[in-house]
Biopython code that builds the backbone (N, CA, C, O; Angstrom):
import numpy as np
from Bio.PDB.StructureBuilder import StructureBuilder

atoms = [
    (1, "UNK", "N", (44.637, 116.698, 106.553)),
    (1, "UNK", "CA", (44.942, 117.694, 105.539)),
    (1, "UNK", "C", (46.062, 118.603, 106.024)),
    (1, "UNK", "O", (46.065, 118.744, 107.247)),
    (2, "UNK", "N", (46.834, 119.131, 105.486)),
    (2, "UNK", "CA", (47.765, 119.898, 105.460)),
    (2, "UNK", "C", (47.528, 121.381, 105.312)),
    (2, "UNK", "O", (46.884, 121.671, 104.304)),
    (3, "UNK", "N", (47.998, 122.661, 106.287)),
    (3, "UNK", "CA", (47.114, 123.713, 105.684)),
    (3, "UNK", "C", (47.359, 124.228, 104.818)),
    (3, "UNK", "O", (46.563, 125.155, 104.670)),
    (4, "UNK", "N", (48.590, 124.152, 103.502)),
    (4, "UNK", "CA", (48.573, 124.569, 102.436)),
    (4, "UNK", "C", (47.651, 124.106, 101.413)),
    (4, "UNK", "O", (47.449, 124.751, 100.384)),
    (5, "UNK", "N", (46.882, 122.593, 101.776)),
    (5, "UNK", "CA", (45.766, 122.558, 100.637)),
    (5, "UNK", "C", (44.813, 122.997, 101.033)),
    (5, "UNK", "O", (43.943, 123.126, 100.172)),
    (6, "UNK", "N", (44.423, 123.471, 102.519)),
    (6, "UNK", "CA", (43.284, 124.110, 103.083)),
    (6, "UNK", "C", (43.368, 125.089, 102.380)),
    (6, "UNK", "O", (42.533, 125.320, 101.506)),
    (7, "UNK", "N", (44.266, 125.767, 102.590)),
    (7, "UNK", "CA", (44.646, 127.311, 101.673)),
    (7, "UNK", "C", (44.206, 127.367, 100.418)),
    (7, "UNK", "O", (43.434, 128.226, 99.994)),
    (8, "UNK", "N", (44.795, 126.234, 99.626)),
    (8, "UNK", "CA", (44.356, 126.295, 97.690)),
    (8, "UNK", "C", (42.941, 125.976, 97.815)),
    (8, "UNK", "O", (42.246, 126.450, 96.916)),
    (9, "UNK", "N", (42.352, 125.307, 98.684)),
    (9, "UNK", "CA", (40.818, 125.032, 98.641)),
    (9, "UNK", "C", (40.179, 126.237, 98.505)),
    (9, "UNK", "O", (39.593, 126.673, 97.515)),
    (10, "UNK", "N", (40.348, 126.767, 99.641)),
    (10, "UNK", "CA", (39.549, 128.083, 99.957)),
    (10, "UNK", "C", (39.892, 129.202, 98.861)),
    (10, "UNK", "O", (38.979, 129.903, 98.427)),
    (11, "UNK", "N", (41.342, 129.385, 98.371)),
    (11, "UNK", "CA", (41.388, 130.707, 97.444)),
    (11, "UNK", "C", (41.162, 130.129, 96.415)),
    (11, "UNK", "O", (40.977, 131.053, 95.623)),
    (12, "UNK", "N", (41.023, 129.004, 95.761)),
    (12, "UNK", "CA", (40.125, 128.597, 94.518)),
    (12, "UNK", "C", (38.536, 128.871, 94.315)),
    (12, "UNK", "O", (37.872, 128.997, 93.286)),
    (13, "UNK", "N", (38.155, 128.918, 95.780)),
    (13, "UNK", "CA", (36.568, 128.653, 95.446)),
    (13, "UNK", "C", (35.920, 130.425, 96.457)),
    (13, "UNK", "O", (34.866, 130.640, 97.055)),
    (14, "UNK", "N", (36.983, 131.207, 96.246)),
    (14, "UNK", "CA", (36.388, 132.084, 96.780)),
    (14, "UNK", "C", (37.202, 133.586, 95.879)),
    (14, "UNK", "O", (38.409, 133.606, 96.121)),
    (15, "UNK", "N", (36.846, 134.490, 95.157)),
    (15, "UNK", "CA", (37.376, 135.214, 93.982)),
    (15, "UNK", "C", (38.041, 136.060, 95.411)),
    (15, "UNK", "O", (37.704, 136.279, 96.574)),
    (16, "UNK", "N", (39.294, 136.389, 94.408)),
    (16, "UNK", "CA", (40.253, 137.523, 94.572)),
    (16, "UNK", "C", (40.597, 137.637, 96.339)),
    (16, "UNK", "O", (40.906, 138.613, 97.023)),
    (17, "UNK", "N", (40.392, 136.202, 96.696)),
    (17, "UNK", "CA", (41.030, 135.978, 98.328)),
    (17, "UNK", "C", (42.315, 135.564, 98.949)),
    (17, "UNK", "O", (42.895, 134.613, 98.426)),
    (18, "UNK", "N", (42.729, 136.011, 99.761)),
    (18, "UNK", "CA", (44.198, 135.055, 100.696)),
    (18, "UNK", "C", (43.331, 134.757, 101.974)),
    (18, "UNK", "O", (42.438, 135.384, 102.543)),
    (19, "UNK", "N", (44.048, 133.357, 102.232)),
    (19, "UNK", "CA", (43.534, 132.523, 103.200)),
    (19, "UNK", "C", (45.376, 132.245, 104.105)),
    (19, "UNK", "O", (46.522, 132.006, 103.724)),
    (20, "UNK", "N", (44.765, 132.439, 105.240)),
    (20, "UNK", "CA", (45.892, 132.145, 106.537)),
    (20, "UNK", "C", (45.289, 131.072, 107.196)),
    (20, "UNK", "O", (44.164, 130.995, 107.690)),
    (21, "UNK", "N", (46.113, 130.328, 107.141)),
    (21, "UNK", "CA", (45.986, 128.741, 107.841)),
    (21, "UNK", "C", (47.141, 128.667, 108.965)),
    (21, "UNK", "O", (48.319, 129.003, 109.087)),
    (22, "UNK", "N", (45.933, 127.913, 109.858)),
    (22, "UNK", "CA", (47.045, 127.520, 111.207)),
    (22, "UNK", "C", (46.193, 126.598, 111.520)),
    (22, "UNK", "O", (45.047, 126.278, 111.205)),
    (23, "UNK", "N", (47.663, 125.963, 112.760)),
    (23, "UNK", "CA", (47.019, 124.726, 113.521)),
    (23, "UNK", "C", (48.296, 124.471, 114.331)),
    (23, "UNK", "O", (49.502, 124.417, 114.091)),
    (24, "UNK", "N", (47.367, 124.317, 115.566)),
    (24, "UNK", "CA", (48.593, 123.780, 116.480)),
    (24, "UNK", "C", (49.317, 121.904, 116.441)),
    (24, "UNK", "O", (50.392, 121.427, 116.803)),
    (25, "UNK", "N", (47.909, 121.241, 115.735)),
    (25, "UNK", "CA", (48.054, 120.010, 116.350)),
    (25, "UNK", "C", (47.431, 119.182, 114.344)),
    (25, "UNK", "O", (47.086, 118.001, 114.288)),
    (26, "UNK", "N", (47.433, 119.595, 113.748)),
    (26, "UNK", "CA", (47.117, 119.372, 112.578)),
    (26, "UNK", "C", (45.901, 118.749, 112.520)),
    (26, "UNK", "O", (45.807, 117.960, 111.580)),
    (27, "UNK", "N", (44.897, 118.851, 113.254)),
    (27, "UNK", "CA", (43.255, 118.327, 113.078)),
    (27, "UNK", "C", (42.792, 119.335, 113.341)),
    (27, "UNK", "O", (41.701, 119.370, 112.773)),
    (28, "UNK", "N", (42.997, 120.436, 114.010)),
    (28, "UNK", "CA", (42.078, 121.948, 114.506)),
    (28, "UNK", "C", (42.683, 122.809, 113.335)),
    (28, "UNK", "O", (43.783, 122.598, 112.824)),
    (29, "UNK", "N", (42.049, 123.533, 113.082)),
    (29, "UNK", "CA", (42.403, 124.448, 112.138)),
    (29, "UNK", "C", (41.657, 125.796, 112.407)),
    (29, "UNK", "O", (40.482, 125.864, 112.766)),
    (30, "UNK", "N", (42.736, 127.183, 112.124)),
    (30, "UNK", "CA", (42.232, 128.021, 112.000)),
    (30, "UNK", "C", (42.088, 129.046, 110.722)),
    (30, "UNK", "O", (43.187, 129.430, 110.324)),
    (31, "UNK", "N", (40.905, 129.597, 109.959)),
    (31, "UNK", "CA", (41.476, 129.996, 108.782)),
    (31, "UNK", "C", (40.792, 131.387, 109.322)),
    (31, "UNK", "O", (39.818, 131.562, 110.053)),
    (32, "UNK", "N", (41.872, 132.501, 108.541)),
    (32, "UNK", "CA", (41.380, 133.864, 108.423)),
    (32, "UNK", "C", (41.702, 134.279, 106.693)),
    (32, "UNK", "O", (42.697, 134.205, 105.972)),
    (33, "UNK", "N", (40.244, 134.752, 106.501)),
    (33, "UNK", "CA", (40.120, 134.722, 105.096)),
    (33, "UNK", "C", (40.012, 136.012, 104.988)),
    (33, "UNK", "O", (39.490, 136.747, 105.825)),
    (34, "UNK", "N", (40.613, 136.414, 103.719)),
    (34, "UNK", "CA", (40.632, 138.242, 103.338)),
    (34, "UNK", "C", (40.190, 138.402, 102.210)),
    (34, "UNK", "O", (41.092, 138.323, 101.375)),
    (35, "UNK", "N", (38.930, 138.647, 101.667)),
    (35, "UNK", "CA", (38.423, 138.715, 100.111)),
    (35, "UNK", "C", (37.944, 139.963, 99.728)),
    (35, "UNK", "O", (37.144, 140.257, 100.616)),
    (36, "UNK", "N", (37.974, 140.851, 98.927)),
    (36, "UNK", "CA", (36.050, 141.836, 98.776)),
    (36, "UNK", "C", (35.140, 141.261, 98.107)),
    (36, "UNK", "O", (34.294, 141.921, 97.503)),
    (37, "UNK", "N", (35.162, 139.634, 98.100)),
    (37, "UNK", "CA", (33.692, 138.934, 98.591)),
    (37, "UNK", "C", (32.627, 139.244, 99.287)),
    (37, "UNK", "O", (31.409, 139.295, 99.112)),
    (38, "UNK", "N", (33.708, 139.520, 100.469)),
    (38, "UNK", "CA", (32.781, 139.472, 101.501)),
    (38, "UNK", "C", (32.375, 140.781, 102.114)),
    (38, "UNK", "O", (32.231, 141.054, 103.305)),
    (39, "UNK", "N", (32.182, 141.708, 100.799)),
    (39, "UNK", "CA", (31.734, 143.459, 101.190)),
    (39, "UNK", "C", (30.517, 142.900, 101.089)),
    (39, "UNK", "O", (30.154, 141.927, 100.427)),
    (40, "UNK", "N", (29.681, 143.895, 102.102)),
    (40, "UNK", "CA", (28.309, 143.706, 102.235)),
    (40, "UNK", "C", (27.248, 143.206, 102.434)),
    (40, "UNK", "O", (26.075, 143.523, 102.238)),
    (41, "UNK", "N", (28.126, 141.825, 103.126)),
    (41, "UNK", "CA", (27.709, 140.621, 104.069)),
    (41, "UNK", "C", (27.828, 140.553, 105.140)),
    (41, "UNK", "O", (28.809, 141.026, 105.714)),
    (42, "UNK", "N", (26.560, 139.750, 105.933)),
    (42, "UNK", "CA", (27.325, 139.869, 107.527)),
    (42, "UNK", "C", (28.540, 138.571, 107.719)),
    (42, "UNK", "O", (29.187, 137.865, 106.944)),
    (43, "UNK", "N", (28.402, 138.747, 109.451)),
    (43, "UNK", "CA", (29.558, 137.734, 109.306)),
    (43, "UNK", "C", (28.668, 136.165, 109.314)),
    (43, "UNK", "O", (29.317, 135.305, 109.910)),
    (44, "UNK", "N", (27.918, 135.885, 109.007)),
    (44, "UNK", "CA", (27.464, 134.473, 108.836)),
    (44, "UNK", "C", (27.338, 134.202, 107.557)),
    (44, "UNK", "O", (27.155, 133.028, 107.236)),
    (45, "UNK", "N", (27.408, 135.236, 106.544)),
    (45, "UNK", "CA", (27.076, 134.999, 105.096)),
    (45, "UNK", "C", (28.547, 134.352, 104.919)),
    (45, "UNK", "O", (28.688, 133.230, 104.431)),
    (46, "UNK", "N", (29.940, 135.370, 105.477)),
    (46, "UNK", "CA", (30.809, 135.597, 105.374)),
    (46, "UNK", "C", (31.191, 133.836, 105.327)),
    (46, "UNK", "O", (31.569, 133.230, 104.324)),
    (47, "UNK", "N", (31.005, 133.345, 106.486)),
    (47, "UNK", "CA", (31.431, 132.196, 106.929)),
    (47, "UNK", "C", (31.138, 131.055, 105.986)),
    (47, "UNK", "O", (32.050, 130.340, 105.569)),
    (48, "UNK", "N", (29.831, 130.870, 105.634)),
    (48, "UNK", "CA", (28.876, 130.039, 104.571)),
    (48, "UNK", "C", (29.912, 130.127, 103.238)),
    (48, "UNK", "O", (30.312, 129.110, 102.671)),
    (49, "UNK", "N", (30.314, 131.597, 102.794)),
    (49, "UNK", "CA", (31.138, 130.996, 101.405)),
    (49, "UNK", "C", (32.047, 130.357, 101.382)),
    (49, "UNK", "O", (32.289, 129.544, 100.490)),
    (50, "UNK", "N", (33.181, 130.720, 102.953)),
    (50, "UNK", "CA", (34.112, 129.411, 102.970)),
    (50, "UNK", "C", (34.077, 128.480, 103.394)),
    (50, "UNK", "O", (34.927, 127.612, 103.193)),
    (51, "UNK", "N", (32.710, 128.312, 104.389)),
    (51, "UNK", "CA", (32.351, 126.638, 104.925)),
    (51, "UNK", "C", (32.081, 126.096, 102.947)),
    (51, "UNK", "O", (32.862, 125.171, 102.724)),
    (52, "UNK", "N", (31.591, 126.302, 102.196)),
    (52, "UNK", "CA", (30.888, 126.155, 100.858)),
    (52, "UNK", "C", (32.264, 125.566, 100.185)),
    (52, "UNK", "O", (32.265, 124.355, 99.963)),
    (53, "UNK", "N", (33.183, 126.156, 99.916)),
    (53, "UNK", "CA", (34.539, 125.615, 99.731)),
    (53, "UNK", "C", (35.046, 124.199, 100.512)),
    (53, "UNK", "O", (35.853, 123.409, 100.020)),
    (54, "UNK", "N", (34.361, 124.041, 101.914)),
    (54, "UNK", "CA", (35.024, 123.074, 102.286)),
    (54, "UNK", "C", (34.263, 121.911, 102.649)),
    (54, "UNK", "O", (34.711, 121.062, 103.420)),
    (55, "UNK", "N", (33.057, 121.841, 102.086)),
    (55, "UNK", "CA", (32.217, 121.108, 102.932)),
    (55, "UNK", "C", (32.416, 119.539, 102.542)),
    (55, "UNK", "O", (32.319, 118.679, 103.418)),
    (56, "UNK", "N", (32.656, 119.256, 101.389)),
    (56, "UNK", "CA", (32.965, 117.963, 100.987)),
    (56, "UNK", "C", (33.916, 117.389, 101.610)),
    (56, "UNK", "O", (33.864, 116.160, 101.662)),
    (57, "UNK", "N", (35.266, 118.214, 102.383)),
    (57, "UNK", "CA", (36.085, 117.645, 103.177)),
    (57, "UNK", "C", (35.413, 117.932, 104.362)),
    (57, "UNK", "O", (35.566, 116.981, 105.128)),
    (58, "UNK", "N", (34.956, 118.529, 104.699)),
    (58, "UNK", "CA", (34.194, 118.413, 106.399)),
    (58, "UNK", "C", (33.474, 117.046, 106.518)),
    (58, "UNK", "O", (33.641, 116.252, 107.444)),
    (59, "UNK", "N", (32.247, 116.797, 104.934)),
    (59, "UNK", "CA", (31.529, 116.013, 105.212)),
    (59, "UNK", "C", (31.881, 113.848, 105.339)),
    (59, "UNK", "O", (31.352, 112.822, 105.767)),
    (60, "UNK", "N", (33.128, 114.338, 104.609)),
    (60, "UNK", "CA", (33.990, 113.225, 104.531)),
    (60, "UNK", "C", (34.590, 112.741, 105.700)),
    (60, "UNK", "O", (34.773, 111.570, 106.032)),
    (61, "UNK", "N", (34.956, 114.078, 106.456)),
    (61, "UNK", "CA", (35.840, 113.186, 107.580)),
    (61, "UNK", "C", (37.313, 113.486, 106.813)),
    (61, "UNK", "O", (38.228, 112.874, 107.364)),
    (62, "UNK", "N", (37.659, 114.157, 105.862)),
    (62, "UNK", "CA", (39.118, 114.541, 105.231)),
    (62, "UNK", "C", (39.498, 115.759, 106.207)),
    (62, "UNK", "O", (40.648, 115.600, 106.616)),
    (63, "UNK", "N", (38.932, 116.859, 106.682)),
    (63, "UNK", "CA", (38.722, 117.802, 107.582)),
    (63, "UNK", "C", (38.074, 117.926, 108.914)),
    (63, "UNK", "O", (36.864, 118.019, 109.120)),
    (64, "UNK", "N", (38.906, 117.918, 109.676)),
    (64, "UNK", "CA", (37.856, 117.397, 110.814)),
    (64, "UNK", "C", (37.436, 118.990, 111.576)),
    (64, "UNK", "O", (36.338, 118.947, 112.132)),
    (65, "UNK", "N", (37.845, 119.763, 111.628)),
    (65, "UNK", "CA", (37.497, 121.023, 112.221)),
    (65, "UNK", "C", (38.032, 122.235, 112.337)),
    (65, "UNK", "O", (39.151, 122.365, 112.835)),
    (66, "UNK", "N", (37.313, 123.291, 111.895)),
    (66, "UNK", "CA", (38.391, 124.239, 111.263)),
    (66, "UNK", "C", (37.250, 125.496, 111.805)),
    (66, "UNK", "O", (36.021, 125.534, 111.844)),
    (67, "UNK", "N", (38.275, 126.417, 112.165)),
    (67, "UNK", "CA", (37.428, 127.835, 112.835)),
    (67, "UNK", "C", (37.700, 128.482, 111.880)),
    (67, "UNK", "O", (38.724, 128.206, 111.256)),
    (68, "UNK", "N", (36.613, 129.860, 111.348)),
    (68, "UNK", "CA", (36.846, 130.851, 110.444)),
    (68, "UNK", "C", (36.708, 132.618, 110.506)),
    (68, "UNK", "O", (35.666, 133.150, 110.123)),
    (69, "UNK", "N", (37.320, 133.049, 110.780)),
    (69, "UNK", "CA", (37.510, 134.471, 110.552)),
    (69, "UNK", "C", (37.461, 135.246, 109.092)),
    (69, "UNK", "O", (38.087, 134.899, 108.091)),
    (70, "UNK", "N", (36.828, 136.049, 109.174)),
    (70, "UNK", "CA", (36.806, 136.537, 107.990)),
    (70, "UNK", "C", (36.780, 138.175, 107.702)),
    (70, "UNK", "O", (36.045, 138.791, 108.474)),
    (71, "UNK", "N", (37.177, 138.630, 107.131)),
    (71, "UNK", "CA", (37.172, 140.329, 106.575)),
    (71, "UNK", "C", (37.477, 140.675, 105.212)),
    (71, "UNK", "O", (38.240, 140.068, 104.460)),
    (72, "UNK", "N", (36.761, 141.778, 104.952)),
    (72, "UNK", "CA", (37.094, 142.427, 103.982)),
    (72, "UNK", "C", (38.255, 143.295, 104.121)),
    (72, "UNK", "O", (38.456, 143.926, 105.158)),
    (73, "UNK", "N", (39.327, 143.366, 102.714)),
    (73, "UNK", "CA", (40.715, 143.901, 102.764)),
    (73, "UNK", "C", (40.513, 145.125, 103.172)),
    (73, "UNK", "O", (41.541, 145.797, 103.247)),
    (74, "UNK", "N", (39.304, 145.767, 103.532)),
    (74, "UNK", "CA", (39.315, 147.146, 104.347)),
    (74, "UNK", "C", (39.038, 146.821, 105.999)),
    (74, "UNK", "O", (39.414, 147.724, 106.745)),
    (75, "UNK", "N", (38.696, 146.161, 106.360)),
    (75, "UNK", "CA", (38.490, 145.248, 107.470)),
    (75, "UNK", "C", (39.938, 144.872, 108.031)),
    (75, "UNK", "O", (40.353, 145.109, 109.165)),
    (76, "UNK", "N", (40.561, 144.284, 107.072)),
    (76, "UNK", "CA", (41.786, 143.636, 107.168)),
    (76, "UNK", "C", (42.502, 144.805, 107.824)),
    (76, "UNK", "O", (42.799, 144.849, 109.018)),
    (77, "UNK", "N", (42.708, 145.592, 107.068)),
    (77, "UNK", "CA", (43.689, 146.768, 106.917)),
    (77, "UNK", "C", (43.486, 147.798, 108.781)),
    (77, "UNK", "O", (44.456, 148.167, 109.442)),
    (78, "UNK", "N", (42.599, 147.930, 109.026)),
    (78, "UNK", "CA", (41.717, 148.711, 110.601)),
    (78, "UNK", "C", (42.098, 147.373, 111.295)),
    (78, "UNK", "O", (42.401, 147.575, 112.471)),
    (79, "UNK", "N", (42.182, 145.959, 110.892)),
    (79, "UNK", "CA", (42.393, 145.146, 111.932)),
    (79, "UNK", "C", (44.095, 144.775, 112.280)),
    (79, "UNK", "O", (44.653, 144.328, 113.282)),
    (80, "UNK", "N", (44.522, 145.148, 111.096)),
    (80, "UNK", "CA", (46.416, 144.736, 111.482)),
    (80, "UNK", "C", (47.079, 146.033, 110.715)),
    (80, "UNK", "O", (48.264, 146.015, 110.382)),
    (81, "UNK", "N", (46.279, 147.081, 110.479)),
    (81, "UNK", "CA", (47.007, 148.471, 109.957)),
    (81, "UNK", "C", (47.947, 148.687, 111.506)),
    (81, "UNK", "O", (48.703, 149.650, 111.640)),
]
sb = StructureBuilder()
sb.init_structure("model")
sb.init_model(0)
sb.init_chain("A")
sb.init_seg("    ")
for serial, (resi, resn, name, xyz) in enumerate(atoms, 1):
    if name == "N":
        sb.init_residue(resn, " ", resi, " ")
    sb.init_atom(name, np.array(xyz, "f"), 0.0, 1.0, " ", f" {name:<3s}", serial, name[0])
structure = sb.get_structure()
């Protein structure tokens, strides 16, 4: 996969989010996701809505492994303000 469709995956199936995709080697992936989804969740809930977005390519073997970060755009903001 390419991480611009990682990207449309995840901000399709997760409201009012941007998703940052990387990879050094194009099978590892890293995503940091920014939603206010994810107000008032911990960080494992956090993780579950965008593993939930991707699991059909995880479970396929289309995705082979992808790390996830996640915050809320107030989160965001205290983390790269």
């Amino acid at each position: 996969m390419y991480p611009d469709e990682i990207k449309q995956i995840i901000e399709a199936g997760i409201q009012e989010c941007t998703a940052i995709i990387e990879s050094d080697d194009g099978r590892h992936y890293t995503a940091t996701v920014v939603s206010p989804a994810f107000s008032g969740k911990n960080r494992i809930q956090k993780q579950q809505l965008v593993y939930a977005t991707l699991n059909n390519y995880l479970a396929n073997g289309t995705l082979h492994a992808i790390s996830i970060k996640t915050f809320t755009p107030e989160e965001w903001q205290t983390h790269h303000g």
